[in-house]
N, C-alpha and C positions, 0 to 999 in steps of 0.2 A: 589677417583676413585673406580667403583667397578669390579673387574674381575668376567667373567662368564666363565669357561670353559666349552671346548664342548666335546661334547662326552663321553667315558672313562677317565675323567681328573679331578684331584683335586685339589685345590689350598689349600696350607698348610701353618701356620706358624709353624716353629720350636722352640722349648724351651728354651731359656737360658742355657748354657752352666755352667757349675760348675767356680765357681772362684776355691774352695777350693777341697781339699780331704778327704776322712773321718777322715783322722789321723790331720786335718787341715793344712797344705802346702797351701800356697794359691798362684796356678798358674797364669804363666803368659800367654798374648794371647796367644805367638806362641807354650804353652803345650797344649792348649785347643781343646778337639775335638769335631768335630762338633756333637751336638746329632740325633741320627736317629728315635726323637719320638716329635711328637708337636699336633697340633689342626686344626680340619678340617672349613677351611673358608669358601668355596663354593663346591660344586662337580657339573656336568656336567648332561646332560640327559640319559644320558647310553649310552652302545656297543649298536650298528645299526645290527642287524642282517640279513643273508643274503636274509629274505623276507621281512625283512622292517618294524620290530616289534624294537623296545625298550627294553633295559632286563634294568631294574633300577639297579642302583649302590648300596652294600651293606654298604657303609658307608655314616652319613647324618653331615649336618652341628652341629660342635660342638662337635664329635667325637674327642677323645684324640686316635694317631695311632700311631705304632710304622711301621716304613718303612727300606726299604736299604740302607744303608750309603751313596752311591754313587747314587741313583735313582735320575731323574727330573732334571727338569733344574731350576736355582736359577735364581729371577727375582725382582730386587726394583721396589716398586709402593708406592710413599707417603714419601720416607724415612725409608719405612721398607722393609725387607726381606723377600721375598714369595718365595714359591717351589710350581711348578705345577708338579704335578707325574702320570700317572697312574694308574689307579683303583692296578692293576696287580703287583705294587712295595710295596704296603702296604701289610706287612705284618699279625698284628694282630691291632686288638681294645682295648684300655684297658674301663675297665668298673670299 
């Protein structure tokens, strides 16, 4: 299945989560936190401006992002785990 989102909206996967620690402790699920940085799958056609223009989105597919901990809403499609966010919850791009 492929999601398109509309508008201002991103559809993300999120990264793996660490098993281990630097000092290697190797946690269990319920230490583990969710990461706030993954990979941009699709993005949306932009914010709809109030005369009816498009402002394109600053982030394109394939974009590594780091976002809000708690941003979007989490959504299975396939057996995997997506997050669709808003442009506006992303924080930075890593390059």
């Amino acid at each position: 299945m492929t999601l398109t989102p509309l508008g201002d909206k991103v559809v993300v996967q999120r990264t793996e989560a660490e098993d281990t620690t630097a000092g290697g402790i190797v946690l269990p699920d319920s230490a583990k936190s969710k990461p706030a940085e993954g990979r941009v799958l699709s993005v949306g056609d932009g914010r709809l401006g109030k005369d009816g223009t498009r402002t394109p989105l600053q982030v394109h597919d394939g974009d590594r992002v780091i976002f809000s901990s708690y941003a979007g809403t989490e959504i299975d499609v396939d057996g995997q785990t997506l997050l669709i966010l808003s442009e506006s919850d992303i924080l930075a791009v890593q390059i």
